[in-house]
C-alpha positions as CSV (number, residue, x, y, z in Angstrom):
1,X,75.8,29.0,-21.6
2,X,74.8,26.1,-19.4
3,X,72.2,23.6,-20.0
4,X,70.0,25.2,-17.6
5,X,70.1,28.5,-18.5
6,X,69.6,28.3,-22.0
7,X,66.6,26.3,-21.0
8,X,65.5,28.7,-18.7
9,X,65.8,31.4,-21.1
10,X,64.4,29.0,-24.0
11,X,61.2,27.9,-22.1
12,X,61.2,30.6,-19.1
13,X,57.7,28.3,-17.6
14,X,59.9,25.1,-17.3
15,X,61.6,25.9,-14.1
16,X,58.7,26.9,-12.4
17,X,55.6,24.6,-11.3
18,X,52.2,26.4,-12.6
19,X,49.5,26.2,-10.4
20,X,46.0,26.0,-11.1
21,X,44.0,29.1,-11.8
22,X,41.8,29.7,-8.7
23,X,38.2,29.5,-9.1
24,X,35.9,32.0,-8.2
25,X,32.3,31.1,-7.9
26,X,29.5,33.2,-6.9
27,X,27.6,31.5,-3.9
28,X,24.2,30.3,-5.0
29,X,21.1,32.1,-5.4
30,X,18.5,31.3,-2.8
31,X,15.8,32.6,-1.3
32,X,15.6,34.5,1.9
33,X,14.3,32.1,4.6
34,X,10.7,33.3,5.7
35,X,10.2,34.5,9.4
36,X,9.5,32.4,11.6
37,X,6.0,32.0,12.7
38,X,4.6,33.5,15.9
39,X,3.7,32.0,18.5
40,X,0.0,31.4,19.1
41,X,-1.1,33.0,22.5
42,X,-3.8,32.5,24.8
43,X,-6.4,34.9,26.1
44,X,-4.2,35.5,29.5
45,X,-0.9,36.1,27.9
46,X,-2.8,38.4,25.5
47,X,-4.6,40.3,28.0
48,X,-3.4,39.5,31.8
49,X,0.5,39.3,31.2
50,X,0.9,40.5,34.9
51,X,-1.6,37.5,35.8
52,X,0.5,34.7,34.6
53,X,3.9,36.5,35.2
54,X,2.4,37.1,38.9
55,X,1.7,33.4,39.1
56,X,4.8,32.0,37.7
57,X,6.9,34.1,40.3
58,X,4.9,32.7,43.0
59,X,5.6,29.6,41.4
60,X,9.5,29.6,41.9
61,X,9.5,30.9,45.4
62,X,6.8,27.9,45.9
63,X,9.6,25.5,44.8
64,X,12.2,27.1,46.6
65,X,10.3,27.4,49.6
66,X,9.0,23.8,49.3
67,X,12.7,22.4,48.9
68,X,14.1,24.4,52.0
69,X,11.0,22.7,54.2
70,X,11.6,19.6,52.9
71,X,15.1,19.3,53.7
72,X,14.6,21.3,57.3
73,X,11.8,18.5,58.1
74,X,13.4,15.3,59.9
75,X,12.5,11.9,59.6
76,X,10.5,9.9,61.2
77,X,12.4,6.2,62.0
78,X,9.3,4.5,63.3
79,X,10.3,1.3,61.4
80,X,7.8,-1.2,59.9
81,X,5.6,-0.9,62.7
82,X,5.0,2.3,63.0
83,X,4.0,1.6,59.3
84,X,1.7,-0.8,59.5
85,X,0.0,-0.4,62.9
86,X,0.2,3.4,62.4
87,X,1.4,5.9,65.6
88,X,-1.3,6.4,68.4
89,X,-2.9,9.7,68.6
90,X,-5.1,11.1,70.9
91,X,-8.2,12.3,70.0
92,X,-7.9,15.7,71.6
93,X,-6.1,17.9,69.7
94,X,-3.5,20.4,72.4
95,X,-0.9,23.2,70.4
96,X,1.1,21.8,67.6
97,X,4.4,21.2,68.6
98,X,7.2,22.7,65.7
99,X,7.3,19.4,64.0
100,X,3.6,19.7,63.2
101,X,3.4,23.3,62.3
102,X,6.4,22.4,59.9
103,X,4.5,19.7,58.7
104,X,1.5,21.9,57.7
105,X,3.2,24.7,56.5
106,X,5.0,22.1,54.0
107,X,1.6,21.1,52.9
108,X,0.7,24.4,52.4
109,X,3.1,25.4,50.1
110,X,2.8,22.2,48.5
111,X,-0.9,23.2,47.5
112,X,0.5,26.5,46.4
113,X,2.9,24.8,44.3
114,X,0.8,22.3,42.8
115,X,-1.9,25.1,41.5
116,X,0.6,27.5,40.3
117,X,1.8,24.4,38.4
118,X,-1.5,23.6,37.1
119,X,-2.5,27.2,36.5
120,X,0.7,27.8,34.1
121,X,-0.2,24.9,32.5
122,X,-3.1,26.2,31.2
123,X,-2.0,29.8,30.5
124,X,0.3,28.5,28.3
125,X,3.3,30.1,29.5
């Protein structure tokens, strides 16, 4: 019999690496977290959901609305002048032309915008 063999047969381990028992460990014992908290709500969300969801729909087509006027509007290149001096205007006030209807309509929805901003704010949605 060869060297090897009768070692192999003598110590049958020695050929072969042993590895490491694996460890099995129970994951640690903790506590369920608690639910979160809810949220406080105001007097409108409690009792006038339709209010403030109302509201904050008018809101978006505001700002959607007050984009697309804004970029329709051109500008007016009057230069420093027309800064500082101002334009001249006559007193008498004929039909708005298109530029000036656009021009208050933008304000108008500006106003919208601003108090359905302001209204949210304070619903607390």
């Amino acid at each position: 019999m060869s060297h090897v063999a009768a070692a192999a047969t003598a110590h049958p381990h020695a050929l072969v690496t042993s590895l490491p028992a694996p460890q099995v460990s129970a994951p640690p014992l903790t506590a369920a977290a608690p639910p979160p908290a809810p949220m406080p709500q105001t007097f409108l969300q409690m009792h006038a959901s339709w209010l403030t969801h109302t509201v904050a729909g008018i809101f978006i087509l505001a700002a959607i609305a007050l984009v697309v006027l804004l970029a329709v509007q051109t500008t007016k290149q009057e230069g420093l002048s027309g800064t500082i001096g101002g334009r001249v205007e006559s007193a008498y006030r004929g039909r708005l032309g298109a530029e000036e209807q656009l021009q208050r309509l933008t304000g108008i929805v500006a106003g919208i915008f601003v108090f359905c901003a302001f209204f949210l704010s304070l619903s607390g949605i």
